[in-house]
py3Dmol code that shows the C-alpha trace and the ligand (Angstrom):
import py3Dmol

protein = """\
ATOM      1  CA  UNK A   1      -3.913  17.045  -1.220  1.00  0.00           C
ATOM      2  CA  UNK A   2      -6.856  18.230   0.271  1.00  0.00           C
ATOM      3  CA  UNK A   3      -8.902  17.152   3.441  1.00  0.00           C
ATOM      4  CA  UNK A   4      -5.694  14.518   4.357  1.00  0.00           C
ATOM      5  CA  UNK A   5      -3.907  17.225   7.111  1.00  0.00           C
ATOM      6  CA  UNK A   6      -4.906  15.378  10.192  1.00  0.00           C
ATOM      7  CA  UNK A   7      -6.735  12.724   9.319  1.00  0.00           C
ATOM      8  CA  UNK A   8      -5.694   9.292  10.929  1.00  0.00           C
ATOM      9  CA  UNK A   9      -5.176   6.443   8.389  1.00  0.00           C
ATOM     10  CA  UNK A  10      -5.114   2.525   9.313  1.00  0.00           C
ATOM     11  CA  UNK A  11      -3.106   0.717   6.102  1.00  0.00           C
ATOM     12  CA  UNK A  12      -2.986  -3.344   6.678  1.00  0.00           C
ATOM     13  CA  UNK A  13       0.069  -5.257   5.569  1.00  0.00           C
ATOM     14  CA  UNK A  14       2.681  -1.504   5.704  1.00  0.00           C
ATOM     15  CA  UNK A  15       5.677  -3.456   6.458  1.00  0.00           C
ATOM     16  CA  UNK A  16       6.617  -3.651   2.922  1.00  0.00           C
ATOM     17  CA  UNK A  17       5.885  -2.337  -0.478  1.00  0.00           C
ATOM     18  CA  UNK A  18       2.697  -0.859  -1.652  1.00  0.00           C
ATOM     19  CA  UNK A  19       1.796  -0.855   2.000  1.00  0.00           C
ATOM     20  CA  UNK A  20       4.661   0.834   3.046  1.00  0.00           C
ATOM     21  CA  UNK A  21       4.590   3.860   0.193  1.00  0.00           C
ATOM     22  CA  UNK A  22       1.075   3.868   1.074  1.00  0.00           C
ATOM     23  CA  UNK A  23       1.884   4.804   4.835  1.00  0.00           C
ATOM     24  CA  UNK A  24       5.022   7.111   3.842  1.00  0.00           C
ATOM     25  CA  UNK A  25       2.856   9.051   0.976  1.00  0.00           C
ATOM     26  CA  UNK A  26      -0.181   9.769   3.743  1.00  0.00           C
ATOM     27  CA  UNK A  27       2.007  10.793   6.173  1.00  0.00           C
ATOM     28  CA  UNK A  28       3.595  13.277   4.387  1.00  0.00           C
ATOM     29  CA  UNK A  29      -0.152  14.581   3.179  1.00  0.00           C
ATOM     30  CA  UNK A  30      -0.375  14.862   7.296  1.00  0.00           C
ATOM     31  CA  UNK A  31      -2.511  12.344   8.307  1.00  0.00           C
ATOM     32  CA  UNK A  32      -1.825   9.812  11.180  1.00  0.00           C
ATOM     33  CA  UNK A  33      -0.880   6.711  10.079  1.00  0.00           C
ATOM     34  CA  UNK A  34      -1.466   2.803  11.968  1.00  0.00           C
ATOM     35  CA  UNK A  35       0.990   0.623   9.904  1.00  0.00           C
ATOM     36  CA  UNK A  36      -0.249  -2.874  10.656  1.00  0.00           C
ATOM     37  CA  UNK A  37       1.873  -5.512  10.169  1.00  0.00           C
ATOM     38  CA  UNK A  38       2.088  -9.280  10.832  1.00  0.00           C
ATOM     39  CA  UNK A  39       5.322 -10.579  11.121  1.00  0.00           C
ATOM     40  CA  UNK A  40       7.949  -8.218  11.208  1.00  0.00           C
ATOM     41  CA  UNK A  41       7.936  -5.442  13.739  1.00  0.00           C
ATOM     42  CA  UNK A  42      11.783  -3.940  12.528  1.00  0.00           C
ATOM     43  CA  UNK A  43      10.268  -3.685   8.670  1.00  0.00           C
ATOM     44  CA  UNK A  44       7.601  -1.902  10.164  1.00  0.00           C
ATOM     45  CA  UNK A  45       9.336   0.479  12.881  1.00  0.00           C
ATOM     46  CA  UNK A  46      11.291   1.561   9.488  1.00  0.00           C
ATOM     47  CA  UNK A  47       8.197   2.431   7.735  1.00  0.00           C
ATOM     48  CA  UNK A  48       7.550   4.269  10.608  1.00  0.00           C
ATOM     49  CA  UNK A  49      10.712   5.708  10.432  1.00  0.00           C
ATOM     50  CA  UNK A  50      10.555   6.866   6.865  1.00  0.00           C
ATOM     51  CA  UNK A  51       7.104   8.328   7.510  1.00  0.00           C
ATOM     52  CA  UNK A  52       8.090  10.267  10.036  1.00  0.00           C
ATOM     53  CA  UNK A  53      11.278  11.524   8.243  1.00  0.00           C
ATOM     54  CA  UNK A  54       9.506  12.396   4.996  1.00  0.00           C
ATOM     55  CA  UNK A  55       6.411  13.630   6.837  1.00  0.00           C
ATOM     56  CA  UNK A  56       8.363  16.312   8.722  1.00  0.00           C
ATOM     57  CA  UNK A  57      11.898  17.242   9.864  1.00  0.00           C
ATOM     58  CA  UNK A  58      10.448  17.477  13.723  1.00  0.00           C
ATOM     59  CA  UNK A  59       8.226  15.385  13.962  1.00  0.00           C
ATOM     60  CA  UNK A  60       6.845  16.756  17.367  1.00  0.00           C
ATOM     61  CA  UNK A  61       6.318  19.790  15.537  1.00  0.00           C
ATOM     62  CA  UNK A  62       4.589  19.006  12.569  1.00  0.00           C
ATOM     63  CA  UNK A  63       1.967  16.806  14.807  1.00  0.00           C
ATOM     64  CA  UNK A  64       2.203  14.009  12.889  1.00  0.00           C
ATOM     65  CA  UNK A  65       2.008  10.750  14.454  1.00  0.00           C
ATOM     66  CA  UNK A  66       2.439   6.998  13.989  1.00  0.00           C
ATOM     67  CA  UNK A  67       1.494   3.476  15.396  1.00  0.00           C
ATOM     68  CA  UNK A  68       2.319  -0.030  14.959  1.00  0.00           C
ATOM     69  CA  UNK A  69       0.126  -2.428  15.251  1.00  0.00           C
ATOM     70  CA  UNK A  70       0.865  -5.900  14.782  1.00  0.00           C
ATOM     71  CA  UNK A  71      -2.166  -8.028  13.767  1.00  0.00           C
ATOM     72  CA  UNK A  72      -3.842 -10.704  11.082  1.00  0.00           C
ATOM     73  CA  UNK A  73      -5.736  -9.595   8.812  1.00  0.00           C
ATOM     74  CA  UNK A  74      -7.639 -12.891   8.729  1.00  0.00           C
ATOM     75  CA  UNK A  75      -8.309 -13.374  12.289  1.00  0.00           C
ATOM     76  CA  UNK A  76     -11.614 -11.213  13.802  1.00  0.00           C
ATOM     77  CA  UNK A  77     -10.005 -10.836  17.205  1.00  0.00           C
ATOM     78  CA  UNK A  78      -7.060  -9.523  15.696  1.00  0.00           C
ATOM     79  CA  UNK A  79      -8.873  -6.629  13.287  1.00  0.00           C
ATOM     80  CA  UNK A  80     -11.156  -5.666  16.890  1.00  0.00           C
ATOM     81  CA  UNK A  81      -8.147  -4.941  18.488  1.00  0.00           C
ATOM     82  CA  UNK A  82      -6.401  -3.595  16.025  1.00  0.00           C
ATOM     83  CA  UNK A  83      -9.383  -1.366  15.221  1.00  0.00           C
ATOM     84  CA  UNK A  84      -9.944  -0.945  18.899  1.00  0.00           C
ATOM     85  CA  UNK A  85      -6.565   0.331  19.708  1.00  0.00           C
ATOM     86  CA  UNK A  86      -6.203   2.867  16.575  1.00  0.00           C
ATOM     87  CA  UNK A  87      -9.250   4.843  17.909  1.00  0.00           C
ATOM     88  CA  UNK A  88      -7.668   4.356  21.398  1.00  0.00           C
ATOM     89  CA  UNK A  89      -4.551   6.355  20.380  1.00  0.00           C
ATOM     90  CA  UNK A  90      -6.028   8.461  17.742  1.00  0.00           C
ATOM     91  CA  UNK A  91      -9.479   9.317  19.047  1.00  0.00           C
ATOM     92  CA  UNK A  92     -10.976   8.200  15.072  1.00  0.00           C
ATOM     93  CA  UNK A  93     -10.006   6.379  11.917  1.00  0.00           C
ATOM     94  CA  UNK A  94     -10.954   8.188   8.832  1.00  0.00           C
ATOM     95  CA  UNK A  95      -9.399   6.116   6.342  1.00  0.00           C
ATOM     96  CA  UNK A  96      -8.716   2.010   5.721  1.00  0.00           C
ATOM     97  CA  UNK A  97      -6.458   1.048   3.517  1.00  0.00           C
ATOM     98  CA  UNK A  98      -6.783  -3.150   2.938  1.00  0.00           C
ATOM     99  CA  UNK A  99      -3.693  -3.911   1.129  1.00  0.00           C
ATOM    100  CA  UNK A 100      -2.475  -6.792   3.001  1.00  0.00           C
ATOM    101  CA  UNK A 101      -2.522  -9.553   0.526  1.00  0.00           C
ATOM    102  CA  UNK A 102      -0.670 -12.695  -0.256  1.00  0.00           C
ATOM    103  CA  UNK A 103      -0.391 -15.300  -3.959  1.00  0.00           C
ATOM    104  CA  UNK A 104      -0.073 -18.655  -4.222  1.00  0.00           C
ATOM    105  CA  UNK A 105       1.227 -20.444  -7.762  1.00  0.00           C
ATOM    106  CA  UNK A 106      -0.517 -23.647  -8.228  1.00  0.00           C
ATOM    107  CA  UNK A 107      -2.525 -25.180 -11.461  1.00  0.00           C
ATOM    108  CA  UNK A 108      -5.995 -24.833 -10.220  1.00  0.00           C
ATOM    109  CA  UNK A 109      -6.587 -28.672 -10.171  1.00  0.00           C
ATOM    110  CA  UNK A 110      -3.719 -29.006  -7.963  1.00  0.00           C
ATOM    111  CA  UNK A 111      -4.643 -26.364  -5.176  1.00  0.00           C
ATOM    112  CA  UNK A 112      -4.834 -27.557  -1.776  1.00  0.00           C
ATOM    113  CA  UNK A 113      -7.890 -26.355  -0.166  1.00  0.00           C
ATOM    114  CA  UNK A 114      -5.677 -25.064   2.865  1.00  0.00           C
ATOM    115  CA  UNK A 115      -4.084 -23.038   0.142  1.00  0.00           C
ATOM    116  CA  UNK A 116      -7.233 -21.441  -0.845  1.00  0.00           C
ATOM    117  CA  UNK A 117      -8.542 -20.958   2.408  1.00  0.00           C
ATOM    118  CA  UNK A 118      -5.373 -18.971   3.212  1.00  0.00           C
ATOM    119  CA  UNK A 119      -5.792 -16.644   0.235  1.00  0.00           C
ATOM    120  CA  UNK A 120      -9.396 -15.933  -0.012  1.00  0.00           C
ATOM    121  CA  UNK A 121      -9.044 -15.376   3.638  1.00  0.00           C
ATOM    122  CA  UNK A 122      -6.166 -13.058   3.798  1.00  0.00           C
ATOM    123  CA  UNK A 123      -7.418 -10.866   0.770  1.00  0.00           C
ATOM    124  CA  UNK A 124     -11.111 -11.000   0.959  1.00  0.00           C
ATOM    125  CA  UNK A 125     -12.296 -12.147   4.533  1.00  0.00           C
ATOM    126  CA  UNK A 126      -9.191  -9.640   5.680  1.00  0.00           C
ATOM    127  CA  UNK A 127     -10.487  -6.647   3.710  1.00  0.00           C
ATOM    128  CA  UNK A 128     -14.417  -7.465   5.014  1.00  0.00           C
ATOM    129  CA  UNK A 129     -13.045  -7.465   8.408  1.00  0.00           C
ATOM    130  CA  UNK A 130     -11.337  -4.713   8.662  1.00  0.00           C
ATOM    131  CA  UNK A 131     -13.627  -2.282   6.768  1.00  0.00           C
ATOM    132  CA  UNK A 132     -16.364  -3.589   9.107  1.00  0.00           C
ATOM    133  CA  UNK A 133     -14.962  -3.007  12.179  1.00  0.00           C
ATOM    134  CA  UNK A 134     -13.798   0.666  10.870  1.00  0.00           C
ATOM    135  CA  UNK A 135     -17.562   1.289   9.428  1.00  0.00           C
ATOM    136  CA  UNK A 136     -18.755   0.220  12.617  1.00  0.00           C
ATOM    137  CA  UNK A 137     -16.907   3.165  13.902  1.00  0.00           C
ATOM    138  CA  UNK A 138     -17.606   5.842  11.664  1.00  0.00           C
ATOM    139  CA  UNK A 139     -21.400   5.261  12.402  1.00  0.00           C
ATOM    140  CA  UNK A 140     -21.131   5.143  15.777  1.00  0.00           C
ATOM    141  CA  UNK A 141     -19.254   8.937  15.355  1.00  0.00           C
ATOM    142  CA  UNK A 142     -21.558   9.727  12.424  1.00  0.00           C
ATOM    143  CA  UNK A 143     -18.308  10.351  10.927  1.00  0.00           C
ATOM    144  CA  UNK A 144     -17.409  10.546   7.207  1.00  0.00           C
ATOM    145  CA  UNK A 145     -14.641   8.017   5.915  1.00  0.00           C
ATOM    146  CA  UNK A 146     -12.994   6.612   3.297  1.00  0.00           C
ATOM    147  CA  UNK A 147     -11.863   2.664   2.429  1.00  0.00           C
ATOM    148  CA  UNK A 148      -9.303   1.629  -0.109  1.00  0.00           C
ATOM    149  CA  UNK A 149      -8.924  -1.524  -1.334  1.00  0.00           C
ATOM    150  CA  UNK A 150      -5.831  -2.452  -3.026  1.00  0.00           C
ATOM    151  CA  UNK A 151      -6.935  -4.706  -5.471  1.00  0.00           C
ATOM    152  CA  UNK A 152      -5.266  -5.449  -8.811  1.00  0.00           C
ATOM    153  CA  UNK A 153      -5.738  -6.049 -12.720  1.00  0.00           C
ATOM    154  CA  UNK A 154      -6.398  -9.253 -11.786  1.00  0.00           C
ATOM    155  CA  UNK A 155      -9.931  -7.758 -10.413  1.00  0.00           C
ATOM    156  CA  UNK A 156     -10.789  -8.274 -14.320  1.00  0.00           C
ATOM    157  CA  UNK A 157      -8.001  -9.979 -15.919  1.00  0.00           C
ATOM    158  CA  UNK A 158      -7.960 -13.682 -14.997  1.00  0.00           C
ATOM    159  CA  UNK A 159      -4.959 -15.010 -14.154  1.00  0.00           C
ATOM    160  CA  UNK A 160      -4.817 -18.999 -14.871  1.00  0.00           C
ATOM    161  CA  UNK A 161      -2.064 -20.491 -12.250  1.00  0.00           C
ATOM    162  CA  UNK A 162      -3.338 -17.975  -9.459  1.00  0.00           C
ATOM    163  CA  UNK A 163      -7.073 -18.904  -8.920  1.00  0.00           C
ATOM    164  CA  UNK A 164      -7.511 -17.885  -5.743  1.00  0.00           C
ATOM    165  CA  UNK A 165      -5.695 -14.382  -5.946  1.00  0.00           C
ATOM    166  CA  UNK A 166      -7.740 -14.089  -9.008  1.00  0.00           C
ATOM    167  CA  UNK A 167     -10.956 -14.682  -7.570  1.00  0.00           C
ATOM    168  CA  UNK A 168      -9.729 -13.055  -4.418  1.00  0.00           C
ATOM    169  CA  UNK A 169      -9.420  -9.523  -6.063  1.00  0.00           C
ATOM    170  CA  UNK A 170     -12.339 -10.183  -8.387  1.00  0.00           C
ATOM    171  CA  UNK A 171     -14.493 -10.161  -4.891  1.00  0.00           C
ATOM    172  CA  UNK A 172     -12.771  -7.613  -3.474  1.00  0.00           C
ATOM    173  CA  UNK A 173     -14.499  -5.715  -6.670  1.00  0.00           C
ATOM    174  CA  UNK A 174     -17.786  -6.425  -5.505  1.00  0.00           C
ATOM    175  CA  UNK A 175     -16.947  -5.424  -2.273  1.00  0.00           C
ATOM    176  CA  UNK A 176     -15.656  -2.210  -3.176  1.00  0.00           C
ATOM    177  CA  UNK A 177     -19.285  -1.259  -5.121  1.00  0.00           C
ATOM    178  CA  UNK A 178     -21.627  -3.576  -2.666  1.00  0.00           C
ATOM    179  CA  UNK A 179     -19.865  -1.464   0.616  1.00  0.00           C
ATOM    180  CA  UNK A 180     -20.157   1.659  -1.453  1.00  0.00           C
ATOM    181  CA  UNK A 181     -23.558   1.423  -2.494  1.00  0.00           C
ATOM    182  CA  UNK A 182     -24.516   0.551   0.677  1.00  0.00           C
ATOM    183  CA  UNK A 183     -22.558   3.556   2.994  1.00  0.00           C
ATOM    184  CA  UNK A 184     -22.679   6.314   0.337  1.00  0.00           C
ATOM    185  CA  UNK A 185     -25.639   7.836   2.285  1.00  0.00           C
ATOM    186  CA  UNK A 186     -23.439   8.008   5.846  1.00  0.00           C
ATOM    187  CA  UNK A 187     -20.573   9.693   3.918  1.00  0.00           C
ATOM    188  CA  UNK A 188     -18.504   6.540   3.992  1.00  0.00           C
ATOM    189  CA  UNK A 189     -16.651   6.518   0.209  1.00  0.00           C
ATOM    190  CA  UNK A 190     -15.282   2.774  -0.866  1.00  0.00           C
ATOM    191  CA  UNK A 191     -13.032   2.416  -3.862  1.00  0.00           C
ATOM    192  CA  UNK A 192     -10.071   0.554  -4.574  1.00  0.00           C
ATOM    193  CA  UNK A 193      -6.826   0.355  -6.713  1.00  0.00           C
ATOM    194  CA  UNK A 194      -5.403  -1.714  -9.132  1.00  0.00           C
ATOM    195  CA  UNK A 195      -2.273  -1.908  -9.566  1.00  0.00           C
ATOM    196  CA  UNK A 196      -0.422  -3.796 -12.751  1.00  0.00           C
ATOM    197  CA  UNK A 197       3.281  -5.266 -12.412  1.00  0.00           C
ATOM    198  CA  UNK A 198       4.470  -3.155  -9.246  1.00  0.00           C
ATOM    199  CA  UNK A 199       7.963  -3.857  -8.132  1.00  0.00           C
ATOM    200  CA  UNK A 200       7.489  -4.929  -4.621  1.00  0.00           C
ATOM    201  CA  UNK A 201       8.811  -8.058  -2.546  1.00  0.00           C
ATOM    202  CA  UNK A 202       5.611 -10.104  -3.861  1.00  0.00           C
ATOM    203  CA  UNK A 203       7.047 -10.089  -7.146  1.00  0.00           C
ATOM    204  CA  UNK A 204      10.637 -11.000  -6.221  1.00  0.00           C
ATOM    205  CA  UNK A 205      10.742 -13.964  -8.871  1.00  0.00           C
ATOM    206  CA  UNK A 206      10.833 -11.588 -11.386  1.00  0.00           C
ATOM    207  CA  UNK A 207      12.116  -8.362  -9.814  1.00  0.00           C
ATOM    208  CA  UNK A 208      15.862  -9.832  -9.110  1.00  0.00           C
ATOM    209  CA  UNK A 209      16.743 -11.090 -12.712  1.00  0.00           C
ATOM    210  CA  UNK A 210      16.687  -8.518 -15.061  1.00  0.00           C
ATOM    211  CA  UNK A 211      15.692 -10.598 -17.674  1.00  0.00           C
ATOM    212  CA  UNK A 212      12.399 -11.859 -16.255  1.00  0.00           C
ATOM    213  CA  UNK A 213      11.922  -8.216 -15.519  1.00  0.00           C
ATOM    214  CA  UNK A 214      12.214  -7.479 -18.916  1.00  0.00           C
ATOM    215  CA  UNK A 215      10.016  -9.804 -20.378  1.00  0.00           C
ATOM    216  CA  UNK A 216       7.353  -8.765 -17.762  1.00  0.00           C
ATOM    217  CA  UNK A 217       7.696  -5.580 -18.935  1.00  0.00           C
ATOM    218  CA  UNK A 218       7.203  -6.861 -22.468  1.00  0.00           C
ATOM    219  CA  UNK A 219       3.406  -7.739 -22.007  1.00  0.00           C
ATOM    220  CA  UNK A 220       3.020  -3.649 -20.453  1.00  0.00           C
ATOM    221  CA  UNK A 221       1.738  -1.289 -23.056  1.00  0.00           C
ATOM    222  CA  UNK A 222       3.984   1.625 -21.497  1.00  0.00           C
ATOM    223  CA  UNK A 223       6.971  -0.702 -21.192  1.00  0.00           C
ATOM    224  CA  UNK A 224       7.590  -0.356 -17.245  1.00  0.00           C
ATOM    225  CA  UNK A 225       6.771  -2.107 -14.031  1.00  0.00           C
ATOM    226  CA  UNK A 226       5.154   0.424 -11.734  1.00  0.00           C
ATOM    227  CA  UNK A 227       6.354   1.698  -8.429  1.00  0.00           C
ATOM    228  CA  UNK A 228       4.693   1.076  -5.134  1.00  0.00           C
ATOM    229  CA  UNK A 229       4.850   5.296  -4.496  1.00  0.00           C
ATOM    230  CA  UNK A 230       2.938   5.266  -8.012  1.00  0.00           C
ATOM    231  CA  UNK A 231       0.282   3.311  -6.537  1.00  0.00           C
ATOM    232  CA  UNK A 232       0.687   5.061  -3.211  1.00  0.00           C
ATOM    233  CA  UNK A 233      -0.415   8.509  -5.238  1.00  0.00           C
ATOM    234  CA  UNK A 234      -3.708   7.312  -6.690  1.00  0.00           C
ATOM    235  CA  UNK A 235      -4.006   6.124  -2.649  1.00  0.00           C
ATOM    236  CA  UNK A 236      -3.373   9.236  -1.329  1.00  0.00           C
ATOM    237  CA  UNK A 237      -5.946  11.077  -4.305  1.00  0.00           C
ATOM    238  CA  UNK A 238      -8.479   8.803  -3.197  1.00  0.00           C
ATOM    239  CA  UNK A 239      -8.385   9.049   0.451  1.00  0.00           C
ATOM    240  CA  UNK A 240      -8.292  12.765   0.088  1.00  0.00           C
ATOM    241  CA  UNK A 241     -11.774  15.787  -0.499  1.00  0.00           C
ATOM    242  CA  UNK A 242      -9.905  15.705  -4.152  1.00  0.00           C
ATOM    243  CA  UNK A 243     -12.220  12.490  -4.937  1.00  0.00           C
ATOM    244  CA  UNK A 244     -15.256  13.499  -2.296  1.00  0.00           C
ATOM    245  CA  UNK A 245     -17.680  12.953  -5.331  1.00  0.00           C
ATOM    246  CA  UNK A 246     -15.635   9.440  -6.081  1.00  0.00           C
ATOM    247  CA  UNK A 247     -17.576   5.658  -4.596  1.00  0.00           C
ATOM    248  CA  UNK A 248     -17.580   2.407  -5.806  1.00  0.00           C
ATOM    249  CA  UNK A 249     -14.451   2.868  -8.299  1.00  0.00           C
ATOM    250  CA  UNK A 250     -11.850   0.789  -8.976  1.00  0.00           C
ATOM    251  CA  UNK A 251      -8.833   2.813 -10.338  1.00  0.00           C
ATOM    252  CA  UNK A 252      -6.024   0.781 -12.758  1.00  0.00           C
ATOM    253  CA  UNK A 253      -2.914   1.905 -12.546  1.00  0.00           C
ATOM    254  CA  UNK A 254      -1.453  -0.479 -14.510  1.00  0.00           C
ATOM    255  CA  UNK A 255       0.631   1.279 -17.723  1.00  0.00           C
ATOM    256  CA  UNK A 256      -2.385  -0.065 -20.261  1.00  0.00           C
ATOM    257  CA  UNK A 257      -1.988  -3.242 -18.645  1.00  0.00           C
ATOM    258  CA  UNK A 258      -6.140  -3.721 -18.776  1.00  0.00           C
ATOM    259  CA  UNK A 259      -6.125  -2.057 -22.334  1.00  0.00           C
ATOM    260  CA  UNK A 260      -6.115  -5.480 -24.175  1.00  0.00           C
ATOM    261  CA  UNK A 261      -2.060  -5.033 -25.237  1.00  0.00           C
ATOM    262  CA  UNK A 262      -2.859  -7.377 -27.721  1.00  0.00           C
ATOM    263  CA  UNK A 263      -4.738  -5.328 -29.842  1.00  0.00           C
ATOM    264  CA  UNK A 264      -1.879  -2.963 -30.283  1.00  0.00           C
ATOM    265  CA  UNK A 265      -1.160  -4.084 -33.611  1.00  0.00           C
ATOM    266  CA  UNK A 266      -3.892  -5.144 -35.837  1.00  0.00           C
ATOM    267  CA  UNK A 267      -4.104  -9.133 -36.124  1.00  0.00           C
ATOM    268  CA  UNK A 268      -7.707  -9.209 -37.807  1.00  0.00           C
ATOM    269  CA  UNK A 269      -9.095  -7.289 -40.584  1.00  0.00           C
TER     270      UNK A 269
END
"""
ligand_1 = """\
44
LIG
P 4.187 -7.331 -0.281
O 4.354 -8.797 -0.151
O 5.370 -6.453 -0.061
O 3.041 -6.795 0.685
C 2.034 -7.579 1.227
C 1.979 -7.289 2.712
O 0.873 -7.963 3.298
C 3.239 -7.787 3.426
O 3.762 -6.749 4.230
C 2.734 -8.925 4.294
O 3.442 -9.098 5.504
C 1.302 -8.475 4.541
N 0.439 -9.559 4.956
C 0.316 -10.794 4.403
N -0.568 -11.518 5.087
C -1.022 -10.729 6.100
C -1.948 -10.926 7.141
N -2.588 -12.086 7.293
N -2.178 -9.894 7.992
C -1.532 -8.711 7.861
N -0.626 -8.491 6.886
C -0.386 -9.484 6.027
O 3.603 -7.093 -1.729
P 2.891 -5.823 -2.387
O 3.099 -5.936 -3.816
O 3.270 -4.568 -1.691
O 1.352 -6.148 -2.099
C 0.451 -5.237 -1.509
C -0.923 -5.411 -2.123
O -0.863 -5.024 -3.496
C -1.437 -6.854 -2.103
O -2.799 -6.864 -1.765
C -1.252 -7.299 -3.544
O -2.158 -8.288 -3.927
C -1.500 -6.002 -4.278
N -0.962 -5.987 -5.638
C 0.379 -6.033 -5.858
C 0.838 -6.031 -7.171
C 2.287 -6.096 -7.503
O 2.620 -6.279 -8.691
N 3.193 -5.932 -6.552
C -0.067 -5.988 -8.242
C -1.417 -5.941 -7.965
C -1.867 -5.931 -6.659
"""
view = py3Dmol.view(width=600, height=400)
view.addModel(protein, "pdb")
view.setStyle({"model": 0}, {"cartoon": {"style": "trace"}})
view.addModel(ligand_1, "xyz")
view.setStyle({"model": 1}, {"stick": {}})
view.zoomTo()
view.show()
């Protein structure tokens, strides 16, 4: 895609999943990638490793190059120097990718206020964070960039049992428009995705027994869990000059998740 060949690209949380399709699928557009992760440096040396294999046979000579950077989202000190030490090895970051995110399961009258703390400030105070610190730097460099969020259905669909990833992502709407709105001028672009059912290690209650699978598939207008290099795609389309005339979006990629699938079939006259 266009505008992506050398760009550098920070994506939060690429140990695993959407993440790390999101770091693979820029890599192999040619951009730089910083694969942040939290806990597990091996997961995230092999998304490194995969990057760099799909990316390019040589990897010296196709220029493209990789970082990992471990780091909470949550935590300010950690986003400065994670932000801090991209631009130290890269020289810029052009695009921020904010897909770390974690769910709890709890019925909302039962949810420990440690609980939602931990959510709200993994997905939402996370996401702030880090695009602040990498807005801070494009202005400083009067430099155009571009911010991702990965959001989710659940930006619009509530989703009882999950109140504070469903509130979480519903902010991280606003967030999306309010930052866009507000940087559009400066060349900074903000949109976000949102993904439906994705088969990813977030989902493993369903995504090892083929028959919860299948009834999660049920409730999906085109019948299928998405992938996490599906998601990755619409990632890679946003970050890139393809979408220069795109702010303040939120993209579904869902399979006709947010298409009211109960209305496939007329139940009122
Ligand atoms: P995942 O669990 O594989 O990925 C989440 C990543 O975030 C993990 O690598 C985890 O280590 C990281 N993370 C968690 N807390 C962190 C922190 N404090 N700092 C840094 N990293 C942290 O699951 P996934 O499905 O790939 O999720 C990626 C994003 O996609 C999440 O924001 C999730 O809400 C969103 N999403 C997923 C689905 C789905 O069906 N899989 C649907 C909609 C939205």
């Amino acid at each position: 895609m266009q505008g992506l060949q050398g760009k550098t690209a920070l994506i939060t949380g690429a140990s695993s999943g959407i993440g790390q399709a999101i770091a693979v699928r820029l890599a192999t557009e040619g951009c730089n990638v910083a694969i942040n992760y939290r806990k597990s440096p091996d997961a995230a040396a092999e998304t490194a490793k995969q990057a760099m294999e799909k990316a390019c046979r040589d990897v010296e000579q196709c220029g493209v190059r990789s970082q990992l950077i471990q780091g909470d989202v949550s935590a300010e000190a950690d986003v400065i120097r994670m932000v801090d030490a991209v631009i130290a090895k890269f020289g810029s970051l052009d695009i921020l990718v904010n897909n770390a995110g974690i769910q709890t399961e709890s019925p909302s009258h039962e949810i420990t206020i440690d609980s939602f703390d931990q959510v709200l400030n993994v997905n939402l105070r996370g996401a702030y964070l880090c695009a602040r610190e990498t807005i801070k730097h494009l202005l400083s460099q009067n430099r155009a960039g571009s911010i991702i969020n990965i959001s989710s259905v659940h930006e619009v669909i509530p989703r009882p049992q999950y109140l504070s990833y469903s509130i979480s992502k519903g902010g991280m709407g606003n967030l999306t428009k309010t930052l866009a709105l507000e940087y559009a001028a400066q060349g900074i672009r903000v949109n976000g995705i949102g993904p439906g059912a994705t088969v990813t290690p977030i989902n493993e209650s369903w995504t090892e027994d083929a028959e919860k699978q299948a009834k999660v598939e049920s409730h999906i207008p085109m019948g299928r869990a998405g992938t996490p290099e599906e998601m990755a795609a619409a990632v890679a389309f946003l970050g890139s000059d393809e979408a220069a005339y795109i702010t303040g979006q939120t993209l579904y990629i869902d399979g006709g998740l947010t298409l009211y699938a109960d209305f496939r079939e007329a139940w009122s006259a």
